[in-house]
C-alpha positions as CSV (number, residue, x, y, z in Angstrom):
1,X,0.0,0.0,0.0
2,X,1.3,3.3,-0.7
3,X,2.2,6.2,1.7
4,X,-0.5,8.1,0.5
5,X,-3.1,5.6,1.3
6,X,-1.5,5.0,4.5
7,X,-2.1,8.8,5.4
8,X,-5.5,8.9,4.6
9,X,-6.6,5.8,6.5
10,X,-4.6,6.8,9.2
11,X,-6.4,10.0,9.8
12,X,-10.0,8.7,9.0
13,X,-9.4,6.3,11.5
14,X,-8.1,8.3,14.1
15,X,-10.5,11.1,12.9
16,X,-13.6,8.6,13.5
17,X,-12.7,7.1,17.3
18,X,-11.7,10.4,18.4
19,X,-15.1,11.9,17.2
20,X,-16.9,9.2,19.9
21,X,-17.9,11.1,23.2
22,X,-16.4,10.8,25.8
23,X,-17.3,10.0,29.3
24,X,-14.6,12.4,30.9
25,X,-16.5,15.7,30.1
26,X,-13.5,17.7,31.3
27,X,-11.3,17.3,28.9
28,X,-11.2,17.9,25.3
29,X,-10.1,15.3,22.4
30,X,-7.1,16.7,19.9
31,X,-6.0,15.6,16.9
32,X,-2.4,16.3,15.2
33,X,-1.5,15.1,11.6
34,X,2.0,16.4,10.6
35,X,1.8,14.9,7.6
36,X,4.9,16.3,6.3
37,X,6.9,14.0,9.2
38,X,3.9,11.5,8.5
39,X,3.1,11.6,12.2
40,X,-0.2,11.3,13.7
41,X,-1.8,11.5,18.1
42,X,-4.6,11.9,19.3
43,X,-4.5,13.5,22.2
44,X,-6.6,14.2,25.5
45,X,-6.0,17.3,27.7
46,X,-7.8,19.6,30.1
47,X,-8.4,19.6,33.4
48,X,-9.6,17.8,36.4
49,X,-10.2,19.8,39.0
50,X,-6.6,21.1,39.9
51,X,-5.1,18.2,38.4
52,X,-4.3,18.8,34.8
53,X,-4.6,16.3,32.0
54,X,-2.8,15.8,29.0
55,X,-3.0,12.0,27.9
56,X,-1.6,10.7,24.1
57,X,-3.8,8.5,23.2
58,X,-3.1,7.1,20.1
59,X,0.3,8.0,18.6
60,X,1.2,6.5,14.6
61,X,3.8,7.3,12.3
62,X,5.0,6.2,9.0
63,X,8.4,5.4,8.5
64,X,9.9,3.3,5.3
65,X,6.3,2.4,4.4
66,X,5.5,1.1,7.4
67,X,2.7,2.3,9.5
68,X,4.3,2.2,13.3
69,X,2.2,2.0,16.3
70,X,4.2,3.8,18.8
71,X,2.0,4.0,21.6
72,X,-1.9,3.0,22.5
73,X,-3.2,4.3,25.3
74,X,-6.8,3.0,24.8
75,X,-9.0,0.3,24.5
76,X,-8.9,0.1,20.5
77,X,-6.9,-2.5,18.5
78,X,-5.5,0.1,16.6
79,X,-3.7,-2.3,14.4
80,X,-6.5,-4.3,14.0
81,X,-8.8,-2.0,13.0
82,X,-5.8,-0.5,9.9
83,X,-6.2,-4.0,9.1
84,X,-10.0,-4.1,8.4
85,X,-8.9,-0.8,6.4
86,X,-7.0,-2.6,4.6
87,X,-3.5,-1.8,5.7
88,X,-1.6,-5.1,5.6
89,X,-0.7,-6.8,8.7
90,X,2.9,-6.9,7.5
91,X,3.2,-3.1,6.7
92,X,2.1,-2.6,10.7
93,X,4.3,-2.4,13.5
94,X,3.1,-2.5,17.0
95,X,6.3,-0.6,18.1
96,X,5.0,-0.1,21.8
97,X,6.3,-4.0,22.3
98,X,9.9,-4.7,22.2
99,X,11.1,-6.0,19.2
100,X,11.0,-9.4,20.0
101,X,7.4,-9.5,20.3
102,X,6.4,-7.4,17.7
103,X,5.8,-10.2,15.1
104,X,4.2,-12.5,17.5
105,X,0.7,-12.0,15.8
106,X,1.6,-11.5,12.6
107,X,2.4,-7.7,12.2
108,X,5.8,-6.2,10.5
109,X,8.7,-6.3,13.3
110,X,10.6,-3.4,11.8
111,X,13.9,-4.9,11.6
């Protein structure tokens, strides 16, 4: 698949879950696509009372045509789901697992 492709999935994806309300009404939901350093968050901030919040979500980039999953902070199968896209399993890395159990299920390892 083709970085271009990658992009626009990417940020549909994203673009979709983060659109979901949600139950913490005191923060807000960001998105940032640099899509010139093909990297993508989504990100959660505001405040809780005196406690403030600022919480990355979701954080992707793409790097030598490979979508990599650097961190997932949430309940999604992020990979999974660029998989139903139809990003291929082996153009995904889930780099928030060390490198020896990255292609455990299947996905790209990076190396």
């Amino acid at each position: 698949m083709d970085i271009q492709q990658l992009r626009e999935i990417i940020q549909k994806t994203l673009k979709e879950y983060a659109s979901i309300p949600s139950i913490n009404s005191t923060s807000q939901d960001r998105l940032i696509f640099d899509t010139n350093a093909d990297s993508y968050q989504w990100l959660s901030m505001g405040w809780n009372g005196m406690q403030r919040i600022f919480n990355v979500i979701i954080h992707i980039e793409i790097r030598q045509n490979l979508v990599w999953i650097e961190r997932n902070n949430s309940s999604i199968e992020i990979g999974e789901i660029l998989v139903e896209q139809g990003v291929p399993r082996n153009q995904i890395v889930l780099a928030f697992h060390a490198p020896y159990k990255r292609g455990l299920h299947g996905y790209a390892t990076g190396e």
